[in-house]
Structures are given as structure tokens and as C-alpha cells.
C-alpha positions as CSV (number, residue, x, y, z in Angstrom):
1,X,-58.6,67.6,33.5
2,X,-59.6,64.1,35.0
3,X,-56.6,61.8,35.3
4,X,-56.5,58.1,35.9
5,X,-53.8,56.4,36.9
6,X,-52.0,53.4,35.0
7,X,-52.0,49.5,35.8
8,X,-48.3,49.6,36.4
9,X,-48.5,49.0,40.1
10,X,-51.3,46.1,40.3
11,X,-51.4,43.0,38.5
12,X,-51.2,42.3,35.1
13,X,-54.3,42.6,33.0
14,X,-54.4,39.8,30.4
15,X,-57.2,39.8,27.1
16,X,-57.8,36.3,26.2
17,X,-60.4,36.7,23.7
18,X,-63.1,38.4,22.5
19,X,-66.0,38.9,19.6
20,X,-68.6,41.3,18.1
21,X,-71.4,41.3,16.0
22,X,-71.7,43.1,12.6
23,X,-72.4,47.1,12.8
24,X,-76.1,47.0,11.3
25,X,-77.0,50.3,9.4
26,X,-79.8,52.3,10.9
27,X,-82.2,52.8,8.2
28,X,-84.6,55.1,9.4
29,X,-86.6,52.3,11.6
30,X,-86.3,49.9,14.8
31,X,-83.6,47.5,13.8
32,X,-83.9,43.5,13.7
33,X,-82.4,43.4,17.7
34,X,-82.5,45.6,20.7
35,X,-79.3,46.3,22.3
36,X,-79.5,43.4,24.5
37,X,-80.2,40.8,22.0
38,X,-76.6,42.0,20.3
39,X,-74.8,41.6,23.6
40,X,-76.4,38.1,24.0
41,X,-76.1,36.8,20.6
42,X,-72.3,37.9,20.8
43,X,-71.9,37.0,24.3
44,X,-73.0,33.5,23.5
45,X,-70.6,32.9,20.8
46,X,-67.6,34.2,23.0
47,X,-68.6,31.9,26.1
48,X,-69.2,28.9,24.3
49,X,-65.9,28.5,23.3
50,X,-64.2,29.1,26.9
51,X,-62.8,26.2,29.1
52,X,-64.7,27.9,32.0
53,X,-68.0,28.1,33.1
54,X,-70.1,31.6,32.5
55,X,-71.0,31.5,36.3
56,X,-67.3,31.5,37.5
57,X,-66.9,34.8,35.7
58,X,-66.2,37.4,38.9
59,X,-68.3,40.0,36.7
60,X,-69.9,41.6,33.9
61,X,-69.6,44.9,32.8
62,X,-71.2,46.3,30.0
63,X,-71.4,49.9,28.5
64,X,-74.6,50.9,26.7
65,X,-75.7,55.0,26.2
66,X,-79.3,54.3,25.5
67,X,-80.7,50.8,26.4
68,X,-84.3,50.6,25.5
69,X,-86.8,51.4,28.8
70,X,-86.9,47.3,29.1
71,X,-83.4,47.1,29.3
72,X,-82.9,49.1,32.9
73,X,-79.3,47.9,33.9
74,X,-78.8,45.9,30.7
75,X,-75.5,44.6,31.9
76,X,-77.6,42.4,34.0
77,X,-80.1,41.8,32.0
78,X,-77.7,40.4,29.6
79,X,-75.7,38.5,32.5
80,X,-78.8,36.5,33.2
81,X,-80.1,35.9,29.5
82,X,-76.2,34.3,29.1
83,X,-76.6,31.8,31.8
84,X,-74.0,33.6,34.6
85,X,-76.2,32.7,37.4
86,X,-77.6,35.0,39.8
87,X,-74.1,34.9,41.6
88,X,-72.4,36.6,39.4
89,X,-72.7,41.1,39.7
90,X,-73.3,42.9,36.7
91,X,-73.6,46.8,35.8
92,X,-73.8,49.2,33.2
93,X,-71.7,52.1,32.6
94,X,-72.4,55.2,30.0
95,X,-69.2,57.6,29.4
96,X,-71.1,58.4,26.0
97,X,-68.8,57.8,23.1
98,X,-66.3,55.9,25.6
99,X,-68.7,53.7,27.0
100,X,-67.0,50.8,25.9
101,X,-63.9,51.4,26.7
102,X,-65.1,52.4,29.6
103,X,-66.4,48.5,30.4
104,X,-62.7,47.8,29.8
105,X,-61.2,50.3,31.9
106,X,-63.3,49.9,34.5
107,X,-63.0,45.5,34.6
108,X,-59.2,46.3,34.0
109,X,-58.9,48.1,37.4
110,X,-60.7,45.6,39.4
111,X,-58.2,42.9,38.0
112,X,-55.0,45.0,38.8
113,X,-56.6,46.0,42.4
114,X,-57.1,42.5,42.6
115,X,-61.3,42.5,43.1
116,X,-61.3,40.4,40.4
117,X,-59.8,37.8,38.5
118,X,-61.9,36.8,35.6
119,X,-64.6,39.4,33.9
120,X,-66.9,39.6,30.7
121,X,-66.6,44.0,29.3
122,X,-67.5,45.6,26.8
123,X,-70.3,47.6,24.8
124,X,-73.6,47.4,23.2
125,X,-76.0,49.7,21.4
126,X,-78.8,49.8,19.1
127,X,-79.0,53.5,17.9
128,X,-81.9,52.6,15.6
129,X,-84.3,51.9,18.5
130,X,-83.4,55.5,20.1
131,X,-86.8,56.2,22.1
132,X,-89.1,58.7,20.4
133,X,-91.0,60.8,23.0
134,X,-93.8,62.9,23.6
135,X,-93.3,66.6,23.9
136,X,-93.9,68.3,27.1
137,X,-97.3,70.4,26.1
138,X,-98.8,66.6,24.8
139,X,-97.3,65.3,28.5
140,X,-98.7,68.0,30.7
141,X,-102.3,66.9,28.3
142,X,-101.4,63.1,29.6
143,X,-100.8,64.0,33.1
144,X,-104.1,65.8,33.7
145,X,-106.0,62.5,31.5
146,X,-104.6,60.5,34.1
147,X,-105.8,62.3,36.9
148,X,-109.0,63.6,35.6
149,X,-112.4,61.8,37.0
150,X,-114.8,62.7,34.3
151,X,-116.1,62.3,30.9
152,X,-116.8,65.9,30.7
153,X,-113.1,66.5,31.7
154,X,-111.6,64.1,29.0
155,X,-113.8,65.4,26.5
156,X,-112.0,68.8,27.0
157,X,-108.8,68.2,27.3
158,X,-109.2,66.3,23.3
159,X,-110.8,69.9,22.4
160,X,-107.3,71.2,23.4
161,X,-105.3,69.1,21.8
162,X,-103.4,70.8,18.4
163,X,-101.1,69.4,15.4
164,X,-98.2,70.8,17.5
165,X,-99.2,68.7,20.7
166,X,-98.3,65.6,17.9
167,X,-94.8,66.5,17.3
168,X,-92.6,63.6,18.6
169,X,-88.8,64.5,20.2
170,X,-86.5,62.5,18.8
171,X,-84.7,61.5,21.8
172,X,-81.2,60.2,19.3
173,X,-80.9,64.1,17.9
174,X,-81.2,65.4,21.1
175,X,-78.6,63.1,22.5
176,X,-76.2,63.8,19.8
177,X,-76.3,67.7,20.8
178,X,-74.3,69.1,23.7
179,X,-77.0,71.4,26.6
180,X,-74.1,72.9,27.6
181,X,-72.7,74.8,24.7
182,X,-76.1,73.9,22.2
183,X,-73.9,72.6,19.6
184,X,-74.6,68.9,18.2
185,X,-71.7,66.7,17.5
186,X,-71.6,67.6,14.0
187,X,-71.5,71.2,14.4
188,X,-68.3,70.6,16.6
189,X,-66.7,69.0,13.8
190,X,-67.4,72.1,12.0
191,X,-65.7,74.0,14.2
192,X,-62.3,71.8,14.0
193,X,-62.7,72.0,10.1
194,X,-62.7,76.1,10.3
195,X,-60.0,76.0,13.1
196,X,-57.9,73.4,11.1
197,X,-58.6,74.9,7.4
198,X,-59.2,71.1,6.7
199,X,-61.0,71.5,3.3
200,X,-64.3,69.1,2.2
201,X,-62.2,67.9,-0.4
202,X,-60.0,66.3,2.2
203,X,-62.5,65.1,3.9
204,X,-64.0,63.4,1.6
205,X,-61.0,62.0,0.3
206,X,-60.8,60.2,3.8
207,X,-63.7,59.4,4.3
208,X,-63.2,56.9,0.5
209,X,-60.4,56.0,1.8
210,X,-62.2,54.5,5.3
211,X,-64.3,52.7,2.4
212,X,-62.3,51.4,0.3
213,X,-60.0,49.7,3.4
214,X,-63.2,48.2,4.9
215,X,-63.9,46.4,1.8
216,X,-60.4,45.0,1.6
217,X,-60.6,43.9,4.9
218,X,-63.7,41.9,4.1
219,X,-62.3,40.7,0.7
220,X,-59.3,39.3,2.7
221,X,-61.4,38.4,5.6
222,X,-59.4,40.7,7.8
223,X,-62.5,40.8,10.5
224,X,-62.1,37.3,12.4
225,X,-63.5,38.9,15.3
226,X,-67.2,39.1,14.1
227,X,-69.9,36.3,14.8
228,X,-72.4,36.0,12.6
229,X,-76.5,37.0,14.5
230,X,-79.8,35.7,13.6
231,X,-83.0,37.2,13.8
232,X,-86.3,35.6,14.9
233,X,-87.0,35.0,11.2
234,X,-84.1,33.2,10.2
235,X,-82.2,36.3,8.4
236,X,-79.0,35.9,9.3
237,X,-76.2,38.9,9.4
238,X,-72.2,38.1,8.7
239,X,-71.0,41.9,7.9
240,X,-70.6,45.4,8.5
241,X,-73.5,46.9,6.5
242,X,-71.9,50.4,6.3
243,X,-69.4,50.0,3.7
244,X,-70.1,51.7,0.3
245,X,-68.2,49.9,-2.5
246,X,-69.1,52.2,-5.2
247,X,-68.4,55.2,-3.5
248,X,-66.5,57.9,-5.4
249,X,-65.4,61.9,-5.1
250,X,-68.1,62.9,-7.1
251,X,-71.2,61.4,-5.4
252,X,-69.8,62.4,-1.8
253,X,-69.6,66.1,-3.2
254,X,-72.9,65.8,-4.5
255,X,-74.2,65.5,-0.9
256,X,-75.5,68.9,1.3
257,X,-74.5,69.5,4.4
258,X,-75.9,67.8,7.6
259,X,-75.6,70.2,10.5
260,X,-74.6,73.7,8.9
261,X,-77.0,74.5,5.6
262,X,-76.0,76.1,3.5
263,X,-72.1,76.6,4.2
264,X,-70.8,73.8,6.5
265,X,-68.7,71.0,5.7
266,X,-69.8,68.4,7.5
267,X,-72.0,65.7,5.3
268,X,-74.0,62.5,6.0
269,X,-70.8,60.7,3.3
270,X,-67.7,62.2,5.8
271,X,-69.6,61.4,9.1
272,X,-69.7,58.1,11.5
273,X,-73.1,55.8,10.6
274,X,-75.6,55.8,13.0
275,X,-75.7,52.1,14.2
276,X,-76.3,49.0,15.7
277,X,-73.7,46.4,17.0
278,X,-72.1,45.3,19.7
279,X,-68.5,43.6,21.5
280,X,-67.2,41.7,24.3
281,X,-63.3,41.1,25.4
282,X,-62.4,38.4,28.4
283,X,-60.0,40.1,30.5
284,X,-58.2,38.0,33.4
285,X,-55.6,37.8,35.7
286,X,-52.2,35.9,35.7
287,X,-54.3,33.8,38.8
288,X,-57.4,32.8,36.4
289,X,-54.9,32.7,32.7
290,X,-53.2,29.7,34.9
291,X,-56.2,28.2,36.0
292,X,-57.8,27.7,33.3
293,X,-54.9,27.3,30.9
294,X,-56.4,30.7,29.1
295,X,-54.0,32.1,26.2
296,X,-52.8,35.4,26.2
297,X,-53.0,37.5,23.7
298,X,-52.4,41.0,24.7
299,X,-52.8,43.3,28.1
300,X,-54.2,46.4,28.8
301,X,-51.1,48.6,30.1
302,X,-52.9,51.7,30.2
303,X,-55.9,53.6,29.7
304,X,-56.5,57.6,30.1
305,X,-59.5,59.9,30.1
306,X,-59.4,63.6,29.8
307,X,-61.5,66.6,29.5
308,X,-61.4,69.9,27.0
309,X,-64.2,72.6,25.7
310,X,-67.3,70.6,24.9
311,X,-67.2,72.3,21.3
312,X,-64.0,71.4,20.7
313,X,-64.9,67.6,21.9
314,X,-63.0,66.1,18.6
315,X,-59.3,66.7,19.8
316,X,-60.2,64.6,22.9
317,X,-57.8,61.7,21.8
318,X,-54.8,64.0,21.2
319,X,-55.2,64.6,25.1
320,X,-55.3,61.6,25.8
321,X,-53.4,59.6,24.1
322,X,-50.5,62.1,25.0
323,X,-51.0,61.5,28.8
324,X,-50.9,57.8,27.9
325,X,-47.4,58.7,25.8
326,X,-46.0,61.0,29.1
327,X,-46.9,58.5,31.8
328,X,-45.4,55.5,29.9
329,X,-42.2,57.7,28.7
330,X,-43.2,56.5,25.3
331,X,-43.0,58.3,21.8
332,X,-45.1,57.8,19.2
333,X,-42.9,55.9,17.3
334,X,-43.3,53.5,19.7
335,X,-46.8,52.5,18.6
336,X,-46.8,49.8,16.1
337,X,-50.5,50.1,15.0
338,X,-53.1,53.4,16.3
339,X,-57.3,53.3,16.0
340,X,-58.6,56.9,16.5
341,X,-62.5,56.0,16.1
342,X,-64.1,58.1,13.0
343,X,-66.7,59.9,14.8
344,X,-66.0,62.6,11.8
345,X,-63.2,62.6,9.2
346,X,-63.0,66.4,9.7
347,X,-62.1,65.2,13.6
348,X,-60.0,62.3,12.8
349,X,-57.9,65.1,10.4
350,X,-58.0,68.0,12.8
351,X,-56.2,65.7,15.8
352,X,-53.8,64.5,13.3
353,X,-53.4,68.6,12.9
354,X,-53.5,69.0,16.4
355,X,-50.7,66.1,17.0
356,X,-48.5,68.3,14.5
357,X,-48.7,71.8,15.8
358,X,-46.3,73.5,17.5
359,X,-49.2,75.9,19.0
360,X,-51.3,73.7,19.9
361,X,-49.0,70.9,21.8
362,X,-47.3,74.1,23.2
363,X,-50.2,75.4,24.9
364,X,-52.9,72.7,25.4
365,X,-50.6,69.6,25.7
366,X,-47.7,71.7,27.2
367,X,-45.3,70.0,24.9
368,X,-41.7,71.7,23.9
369,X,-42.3,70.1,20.5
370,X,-44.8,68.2,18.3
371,X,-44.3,64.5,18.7
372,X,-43.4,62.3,16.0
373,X,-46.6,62.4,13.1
374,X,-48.6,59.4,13.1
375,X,-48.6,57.0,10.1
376,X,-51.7,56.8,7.9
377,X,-50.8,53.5,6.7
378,X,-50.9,52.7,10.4
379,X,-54.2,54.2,11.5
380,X,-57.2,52.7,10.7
381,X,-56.1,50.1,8.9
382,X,-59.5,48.2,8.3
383,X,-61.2,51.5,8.1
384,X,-63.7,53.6,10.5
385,X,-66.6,54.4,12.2
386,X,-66.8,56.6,8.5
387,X,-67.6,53.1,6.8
388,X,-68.1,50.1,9.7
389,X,-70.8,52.4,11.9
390,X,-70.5,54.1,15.6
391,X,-72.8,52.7,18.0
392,X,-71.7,54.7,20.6
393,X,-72.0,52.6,23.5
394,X,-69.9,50.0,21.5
395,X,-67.0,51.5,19.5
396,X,-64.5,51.8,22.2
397,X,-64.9,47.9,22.5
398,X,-64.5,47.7,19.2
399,X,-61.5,49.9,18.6
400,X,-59.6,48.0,21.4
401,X,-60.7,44.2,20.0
402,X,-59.9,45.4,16.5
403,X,-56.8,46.6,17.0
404,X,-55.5,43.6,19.2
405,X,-56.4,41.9,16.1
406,X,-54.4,44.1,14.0
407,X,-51.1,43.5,16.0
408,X,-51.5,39.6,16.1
409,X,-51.6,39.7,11.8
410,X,-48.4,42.2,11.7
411,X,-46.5,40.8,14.8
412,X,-46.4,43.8,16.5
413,X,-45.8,45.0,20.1
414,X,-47.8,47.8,20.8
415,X,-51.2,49.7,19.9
416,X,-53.0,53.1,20.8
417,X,-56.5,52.5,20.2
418,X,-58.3,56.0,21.2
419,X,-61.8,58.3,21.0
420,X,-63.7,61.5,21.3
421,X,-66.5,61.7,23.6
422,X,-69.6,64.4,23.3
423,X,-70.0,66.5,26.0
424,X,-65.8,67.5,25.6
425,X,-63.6,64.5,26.9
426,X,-60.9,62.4,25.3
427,X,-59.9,58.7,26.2
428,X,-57.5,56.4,25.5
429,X,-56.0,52.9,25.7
430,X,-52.5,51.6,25.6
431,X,-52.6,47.5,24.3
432,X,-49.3,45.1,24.1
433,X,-48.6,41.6,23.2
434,X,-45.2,40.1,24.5
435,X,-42.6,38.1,22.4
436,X,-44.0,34.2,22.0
437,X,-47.4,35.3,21.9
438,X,-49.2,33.5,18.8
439,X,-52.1,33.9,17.1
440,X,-55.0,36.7,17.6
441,X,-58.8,37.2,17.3
């Protein structure tokens, strides 16, 4: 298991704003943007409102799992496009599923190391504009066109060429399926639904539930944090586009399953969107907060990342959210307000299983007993990835700036914001606000 260590030795790590766009739905075609137009267009709208420059930021982090081939190092790319000057470093990290967080994690360390005082993190991804790629019997054809010198030779390499030499890899499904243990996300949410007896029914149940609490959130207009985007052609988008108003019981049992035909669980209605969106979050230093007479509305305390069996990867935020809990002597009574990202509701249900087992905190979390239970009516309040959408490079932005938002509205204290991560790893992020902090995202 990977440990990090907490911030509680450097210097403070203040968030004094941030923004995303809406979570476009994939719908079975390149989206309107390319990840780095969804960085920029939210990028801009957070920067425009700062009493600083973009070039005096000390950095730009972004995370991004699969940035188009003209997006190499899109954190740059994006850097530049924003108008932070050539001066000003920028780089891309990919922890999958956590690649957002990531961003955070990794801009938080530099400001409580003190390598930085002022820095732009967080996540972007447009999962609809996944690459689609030749297989390798059409590239070995390609290859040998490109080196042949004749007509002759050209002419019979097209005699060789077969239906099968046509048949694209999709590079998104392939990506979504562990090498290691062959399983694809989904089928590792089957497991945790047979280890966990959770039933469809259940999930299902959750999964209306993820609905019917995004809708409320936009009724109320619970989502301050989003910035409306425009495309070339004027269409303009101000929502997530996930959320299913009319979605009942019956219509989510009518659908088959998605990764196990005939007998799994697991359904296109229960699962995280596939999606296009992304987030930023300002983090600074007590140094640049006075400089620039920046508010405050929250710090990072802590942030955790574990591994576990690649086909269990679902249970990854019970890991670590308890190492967070340990290291901070903390309970889970503690935490005001908790965002466990939706990646399936079977997983979201099997770690609050996992949370409550004597067995399992026993002997994978080395626990004497379970900890407190975690309150529904304080996870996921706005709903999930189930209704909002999970591009992956952006949720654990996402999670974080939500949440943070969550905790202004109630006047809380503290929030867990947390995620699984394909290819088996778990990580997590401790948030506070302090008394006489006002206002949120």
C-alpha cells in the first residue's frame, strides 16, 4: 500500500475559489469541445474574476486520462491558451479515476513544501473524443505502404486487405478494462455486488435517488460552481446533461445488463455516464491569501492514496478515507458532509458495506471495530457521477469543489470527498473551513 503523508507539518493550504463546466453527455459521437477547450473555457471564467494576474500564478497543474493526440501535455497547452505567459510551468498528471484530485494533491504539496505559493489544479476530460484506432493486422498493412517503393507493391498489399483489417479498437473500452486481471470496470462492480449480496433492486433504488437529488439541486440552484460554455456556433451549455427527470423503478429494470449478459447486475441506468466536463480550484498560501487580499474558503488538510486487488478496485475509498480518519485521529462522526464519486452504485453500496463490517475492517483495514456508519443524507447530497457524468480525468476536481460548496450552504467544518481508481487504488481528501469563514462557491 502507497502512503502519503499529510500537510500537517508545512504550511497551510488555502482554496480560494474555483469553477467547472457542465458534465456534457457522451452521445455516441465527438462532443462540441476537446478537453482543452473545457479547461479553457472554465479556466477563463475562474481567472477573470481574480485580483491577480494569470502570469503571477507559480503553476498549473492539470489532470487529464486521455487528451486528444493534439493535446500532448494539455496542462500547457491550456496554460498558454489562458494567457499565463511562457513563465509560468505547467504539467499534466493521469492517476486515472483520481486524476483530478491528483492536480490538487500534487499543487497542495508544493504549497506546504513551500515551492509554491499560488497555483491553478484541477481536471479535464472529454470521454466522447476517446481515439478510435486501427488494429494491429490493418497497422502492420500501413507500415509496409509506407515503406513500399512500387505500384506493383501497393497494388498487393490492397489485394490483402479483408473486412477484418476494418475493424476499429475503440481505444475508451479498452481503457475502461484492467490488462492486469482482464476485467473492465464494470465487471469489478459485479464482483462487489456478488461479494456484498447488494441486490439490483437496490441499486437501482440508488441510482433514482442520485437522480432525483441532481434535479433538486438544479431546481434550487444548488450548483453555483458551474460556468456556463459556448461552442463555435453559439449553442450555449448551463447544466449537467446527465440527469433523468422521469426516471422510475420500472424503466431502470427494464434495462439488460452492460458487462455480464445474461446474469450480471450491473446496467447502463446504475452506472457513472460516460462524459465530458471539466474543473479548476485556486489553491494558495497564507504568503499569496495576504498579498492579494484572497478569501478563504476552505484548506486542504489531507489527502491519501492507497492500493488493493485491481478487481476489487471499488472499495478503494474505504482504504483510504480510513488512513485519512487514522492519521488525523478523527472518527467519522467527525465529517460534517462526505462525496464518494458514483463510479457504480453497486460500488458506492459495497464500501458503505465494507465501512460496516466487522470482517472486513478487521482484516483489510486492521480495525478492532467498524467505525461509525456514514449518513446517506450526508453523502452525495447533489447526487453522483450515476446522474451528473464521470469524466474521469475530472471528477476528483469535482468531488472536492462540490463539496467545499456543500459545507459553505450548511456551515459546516469538515468534508471527506473520496474515489475509486481502475487499475485497484483508492484516494482521498480531507477539506475544512474555519469559524468566520463566509460564503462558498
Amino acid at each position: 500500500m502507497y502512503r502519503t503523508g499529510s500537510y500537517k507539518t508545512g504550511r497551510t493550504v488555502h482554496i480560494v475559489d474555483g469553477c467547472r463546466t457542465p458534465f456534457l453527455r457522451a452521445r455516441g459521437k465527438p462532443g462540441p469541445f476537446r478537453a482543452s477547450d473545457l479547461a479553457v473555457a472554465a479556466g477563463r471564467a475562474l481567472l477573470v474574476r481574480q485580483p491577480f494576474q494569470p502570469e503571477e500564478l507559480d503553476e498549473v497543474v492539470l489532470g487529464c486520462v486521455i487528451p486528444g493526440p493534439d493535446e500532448t501535455n494539455i496542462a500547457r497547452l491550456v496554460s498558454l491558451r489562458l494567457g499565463c505567459g511562457k513563465h509560468v510551468p505547467a504539467w499534466t498528471v493521469q492517476r486515472n479515476c483520481g486524476s483530478g484530485m491528483q492536480a490538487l494533491d500534487t499543487a497542495a504539496t508544493n504549497i506546504a513544501c513551500g515551492r509554491s505559493d499560488l497555483v491553478l489544479a484541477g481536471g479535464a476530460e472529454a470521454m466522447s473524443r476517446a481515439p478510435v484506432l486501427v488494429n494491429e493486422a490493418m497497422l502492420n498493412i500501413l507500415g509496409e505502404w509506407n515503406r513500399s517503393q512500387s505500384i506493383a507493391k501497393r497494388i498487393s498489399l490492397l489485394a490483402r486487405l479483408r473486412p477484418a483489417h476494418f475493424r476499429p479498437v475503440v481505444g475508451l473500452l479498452h481503457g475502461l478494462t484492467d490488462p492486469i486481471v482482464g476485467l473492465s470496470m464494470g465487471q469489478t462492480a459485479e464482483n462487489l455486488a456478488h461479494r456484498f449480496q447488494i441486490s439490483r433492486e437496490r441499486m437501482d433504488a440508488y441510482a433514482m435517488e442520485s437522480h432525483r437529488r441532481l434535479a433538486c439541486a438544479q431546481d434550487e440552484k444548488r450548483l453555483a460552481e458551474i460556468v456556463a460554455i459556448y461552442a463555435d456556433e453559439g449553442t450555449f451549455f448551463d447544466h449537467d446533461e446527465g440527469v433523468r427527470r422521469d426516471t422510475t423503478m420500472s424503466a431502470l429494470a427494464r434495462l439488460q445488463p452492460a458487462f455480464d449478459r445474461p446474469f450480471g447486475l450491473i446496467t447502463a441506468g446504475n452506472s457513472a455516464q460516460v462524459s465530458d466536463g471539466a474543473a479548476w480550484m485556486i489553491l494558495a498560501s497564507d504568503e499569496a491569501v495576504e498579498k492579494y487580499r484572497l478569501p478563504v474558503l476552505g484548506s486542504i488538510i489531507d489527502c491519501a492514496w492507497v492500493g488493493l486487488d485491481p478487481g476489487q478496485m471499488g472499495l478503494g475509498p474505504v482504504h483510504a478515507i480510513s488512513q485519512i480518519l487514522n492519521r488525523q485521529q478523527l472518527g467519522a462522526r467527525d465529517i460534517d458532509y462526505w462525496e464518494i464519486n458514483e463510479a457504480f452504485a453497486a460500488q458506492v453500496l459495497a464500501c458503505l458495506e465494507a465501512w460496516q463490517s466487522s470482517e472486513y475492517c478487521r482484516v483489510e483495514l486492521g480495525l478492532d471495530a467498524p467505525p461509525a456508519a456514514i449518513d446517506p443524507d450526508r453523502l452525495n447530497v447533489d447526487g453522483g457521477a450515476v446522474a451528473i457524468g464521470h469524466p474521469v480525468g475530472t471528477s476528483g476536481a469535482r468531488i472536492v469543489l462540490h463539496l467545499l460548496s456543500i459545507m459553505a450552504r450548511n456551515n459546516a467544518r469538515r468534508g471527506m470527498a473520496s474515489l475509486c481508481i481502475g487499475g485497484g487504488q483508492g484516494g482521498a481528501m480531507l477539506i475544512q473551513r474555519f469559524e468566520g469563514v463566509a460564503g462558498g462557491i
